[in-house]
Phi, psi and omega in degrees: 000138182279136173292170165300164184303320162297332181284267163341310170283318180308281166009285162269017163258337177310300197280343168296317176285335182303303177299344188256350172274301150343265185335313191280343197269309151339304192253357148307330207268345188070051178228165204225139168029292178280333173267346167286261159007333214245302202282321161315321188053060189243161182292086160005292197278027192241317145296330152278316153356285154333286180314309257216323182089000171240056179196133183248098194298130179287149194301350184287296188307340185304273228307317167332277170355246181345326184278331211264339198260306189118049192211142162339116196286326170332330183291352178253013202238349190234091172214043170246141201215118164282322172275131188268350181282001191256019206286119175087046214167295210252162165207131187230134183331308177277010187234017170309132153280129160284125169255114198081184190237157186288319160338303187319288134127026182218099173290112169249133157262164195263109138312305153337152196250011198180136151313324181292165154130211175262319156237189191203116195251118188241135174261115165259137175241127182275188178228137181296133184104348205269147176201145172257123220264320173261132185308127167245159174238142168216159160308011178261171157253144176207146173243116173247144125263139198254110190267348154175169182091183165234158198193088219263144194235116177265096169265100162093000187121010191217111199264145187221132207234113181249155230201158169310124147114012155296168170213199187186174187187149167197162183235132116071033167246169185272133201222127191247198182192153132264161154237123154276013196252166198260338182236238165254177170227140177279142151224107123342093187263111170244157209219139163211122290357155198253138182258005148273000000 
């Protein structure tokens, strides 16, 4: 029996945002077909496919995914936008992919309506007391506003005590974080190219 026309359309578009996330997750890390393909032990054309909306990856493979890019697999899982002219465009408060765990001491939700595009925007809520304790570097521009709370940022070797309504900005340098406060910190994170 055929699905319904709606049914069906819902269908390819959950696996069409699903196939544009791959990709962008993929060409953030700076990898290419074959090395996706290679570290899976999957087929090039099995993987362009997938990348393409016309292979739909089984959940072992989600999960492959997730482990090889560094992200939650849950993150393949939250593409539902009900209104379709708001489908790629609108990301409405109750419908954020959330990223991480309150265990961490670190939330992130996806603001961006998509992986794609040049950037990619998230609100992190820090846990009071939460620090990232080993320095990371990426390939990026990265931006903040500090939306609420207090909230300190390490650039290059330089620790910074930032406050509501601070902002910040850094390019491809190693950069940690904390919250010293007693209650969480908002930070609004833009990110170029986006690394979920």
């Amino acid at each position: 029996m055929a699905l319904p026309l709606a049914v069906r359309s819902e269908r390819e578009n959950v696996d069409r945002l699903l196939a544009g996330d791959i990709r962008a997750l993929r060409r953030a890390r700076g990898l290419t077909l074959a090395e996706i393909g290679l570290k899976l032990g999957r087929s090039v054309g099995w993987v362009s496919q997938v990348e393409r909306g016309l292979s739909i990856p089984s959940l072992g493979d989600l999960r492959a995914f997730a482990e090889l890019f560094g992200v939650p697999v849950s993150l393949f899982f939250s593409h539902d936008v009900p209104v379709e002219n708001e489908r790629g465009v609108v990301v409405r408060a109750g419908s954020r992919r959330t990223l991480g765990t309150s265990d961490s001491g670190l939330v992130e939700e996806l603001l961006s309506p998509d992986l794609g595009g040049s950037f990619e925007m998230l609100r992190s809520v820090f846990a009071p007391g939460a620090e990232m304790k080993t320095e990371a570097r990426r390939p990026t521009e990265e931006a903040g506003y500090v939306a609420s709370g207090s909230f300190d940022i390490e650039i290059s070797g330089v620790w910074h005590r930032l406050g509501e309504g601070d902002s910040f900005r850094f390019d491809g340098k190693p950069f940690r974080w904390r919250n010293p406060g007693a209650e969480p910190a908002v930070v609004i994170w833009v990110v170029s190219p986006p690394v979920y």
